[in-house]
N, C-alpha and C positions, 0 to 999 in steps of 0.2 A: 504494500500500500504506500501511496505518496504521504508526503509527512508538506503541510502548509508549507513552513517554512523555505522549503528550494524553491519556491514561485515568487517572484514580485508581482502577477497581478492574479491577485482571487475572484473568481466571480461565485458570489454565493444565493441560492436559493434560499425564500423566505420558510413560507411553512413546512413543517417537518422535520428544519434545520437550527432556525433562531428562531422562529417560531413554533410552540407544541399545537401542534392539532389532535383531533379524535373524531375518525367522520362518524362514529358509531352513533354519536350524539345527535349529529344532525339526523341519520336515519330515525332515530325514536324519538326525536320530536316530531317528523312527518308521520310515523306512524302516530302521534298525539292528534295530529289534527286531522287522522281519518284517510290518509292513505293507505292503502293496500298493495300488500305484494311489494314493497318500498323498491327492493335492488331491481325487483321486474321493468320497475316504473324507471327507476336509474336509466336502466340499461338502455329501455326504449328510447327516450329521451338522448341520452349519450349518441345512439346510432342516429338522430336524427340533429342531432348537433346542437343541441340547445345547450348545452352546456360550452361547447369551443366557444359558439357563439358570442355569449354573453363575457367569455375570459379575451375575446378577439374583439369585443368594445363594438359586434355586428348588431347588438340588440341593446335595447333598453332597459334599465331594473325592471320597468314597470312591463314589460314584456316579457320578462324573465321571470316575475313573481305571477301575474296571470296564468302563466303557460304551467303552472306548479299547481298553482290554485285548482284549476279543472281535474286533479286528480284528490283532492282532500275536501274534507267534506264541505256541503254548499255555506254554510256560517262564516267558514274561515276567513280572515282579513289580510289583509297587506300586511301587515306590523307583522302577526302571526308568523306569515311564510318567511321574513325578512329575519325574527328572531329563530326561528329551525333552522334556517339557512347558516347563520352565524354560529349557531348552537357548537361546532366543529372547532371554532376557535378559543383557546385555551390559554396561554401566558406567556411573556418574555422573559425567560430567565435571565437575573440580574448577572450572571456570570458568563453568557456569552454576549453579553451587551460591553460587559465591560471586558474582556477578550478583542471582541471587534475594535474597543477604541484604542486599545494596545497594538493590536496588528496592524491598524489602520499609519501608525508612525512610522512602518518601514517598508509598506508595500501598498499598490496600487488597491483598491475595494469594491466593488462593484455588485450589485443585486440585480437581480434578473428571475423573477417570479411570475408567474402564469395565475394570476388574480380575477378582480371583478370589481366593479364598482362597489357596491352593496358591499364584499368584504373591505376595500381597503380602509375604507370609512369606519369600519367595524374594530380595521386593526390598530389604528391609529386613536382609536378614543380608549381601546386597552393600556396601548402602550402611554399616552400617557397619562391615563387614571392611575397606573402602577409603578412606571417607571421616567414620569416626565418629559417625557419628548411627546411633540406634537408627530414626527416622522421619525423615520430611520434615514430618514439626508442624512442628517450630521456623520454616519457613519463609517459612509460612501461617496466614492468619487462622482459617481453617477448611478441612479436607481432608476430599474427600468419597470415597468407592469406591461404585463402584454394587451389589459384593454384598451392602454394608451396607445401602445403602438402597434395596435391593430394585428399581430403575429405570438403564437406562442410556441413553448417549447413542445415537442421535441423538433418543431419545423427550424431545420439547418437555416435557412435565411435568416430567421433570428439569431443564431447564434454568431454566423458570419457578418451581420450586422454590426451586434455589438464589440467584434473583433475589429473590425474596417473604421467605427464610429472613433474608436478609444486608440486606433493603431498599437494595438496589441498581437502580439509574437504568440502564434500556440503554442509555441513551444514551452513560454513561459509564463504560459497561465494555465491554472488550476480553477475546474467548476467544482463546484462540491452540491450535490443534489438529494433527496432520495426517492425520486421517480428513479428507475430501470432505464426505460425507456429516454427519459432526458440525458442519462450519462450513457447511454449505446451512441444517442446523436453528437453527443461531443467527444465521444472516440472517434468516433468516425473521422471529424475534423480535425483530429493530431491533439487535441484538448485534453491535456490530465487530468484526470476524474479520480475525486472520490465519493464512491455512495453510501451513503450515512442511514444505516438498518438500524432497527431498533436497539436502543441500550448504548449503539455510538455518539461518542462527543465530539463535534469537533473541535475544540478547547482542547482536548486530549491529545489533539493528531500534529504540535506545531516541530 
């Protein structure tokens, strides 16, 4: 495994990594509001792209929380769907916050996470009701979301994007992910990968 520290420039993913998540939460809050069959309903959805969608900034929340709605029961509200939705989002440990601001002094920093409106809004009134920042700027050279920029991972164009935007050397940059499929697309590109499974830190790995 790569160890941080041989890269000057890191490009890190948000949730899973510096952010905890648990989608288990969000399923059994949609099961709360009367969906049925939840991963069924995932799935369908998934194949029909409502979810790239709304992470590729091609939809609107309010199109993104109706198109939810039709599957849970007819009472359900907007706020409802918006809080299931978030339900997944969990905390910023104050030790990879303060990690980042340490590694941030001797090496390039960059975020590059596959979002939503609806959540970054979410993430950011977490972070700082607990840990005082309005964002994670401060942390980073440049912070990308992909509803911004219309592209998300594992699509190589975003990656060779943010390679060509930052004039950054694959060779000496390091993603750190823990989708699979995100760190397949950045081997592919000569990009060292490390994927972060459960139980790993990357605090641990400098």
């Amino acid at each position: 495994m790569h160890t941080i520290g041989d890269f000057e420039n890191i490009i890190f993913d948000r949730g899973g990594v510096i952010f905890n998540v648990d989608y288990t939460k969000t399923q059994r809050a949609f099961e709360a509001l009367g969906m049925q069959n939840v991963e069924e309903v995932y799935s369908q959805q998934q194949q029909q792209g409502l979810f790239d969608k709304f992470e590729k900034g091609e939809i609107t929340a309010s199109e993104f929380i109706n198109a939810l709605k039709s599957s849970c029961a007819p009472e359900t509200t907007d706020d409802q769907i918006r809080s299931a939705w978030n339900a997944m989002l969990l905390d910023f440990p104050v030790e990879r916050l303060n990690f980042l601001g340490w590694l941030g002094d001797a090496h390039r920093l960059f975020l590059l996470s596959n979002t939503n409106e609806i959540h970054l809004k979410a993430f950011n009134e977490i972070l700082f009701t607990t840990r005082g920042y309005h964002s994670l700027d401060p942390f980073f050279e440049r912070v990308y979301y992909s509803h911004e920029l219309h592209m998300r991972k594992p699509e190589k164009e975003l990656f060779e994007w943010a390679l060509n935007e930052n004039k950054l050397d694959a060779e000496n940059t390091l993603f750190i992910d823990d989708s699979e499929a995100n760190i397949i697309a950045a081997d592919n590109l000569g990009i060292a990968t490390i994927h972060i499974l459960p139980g790993l830190e990357f605090t641990k790995l400098y």
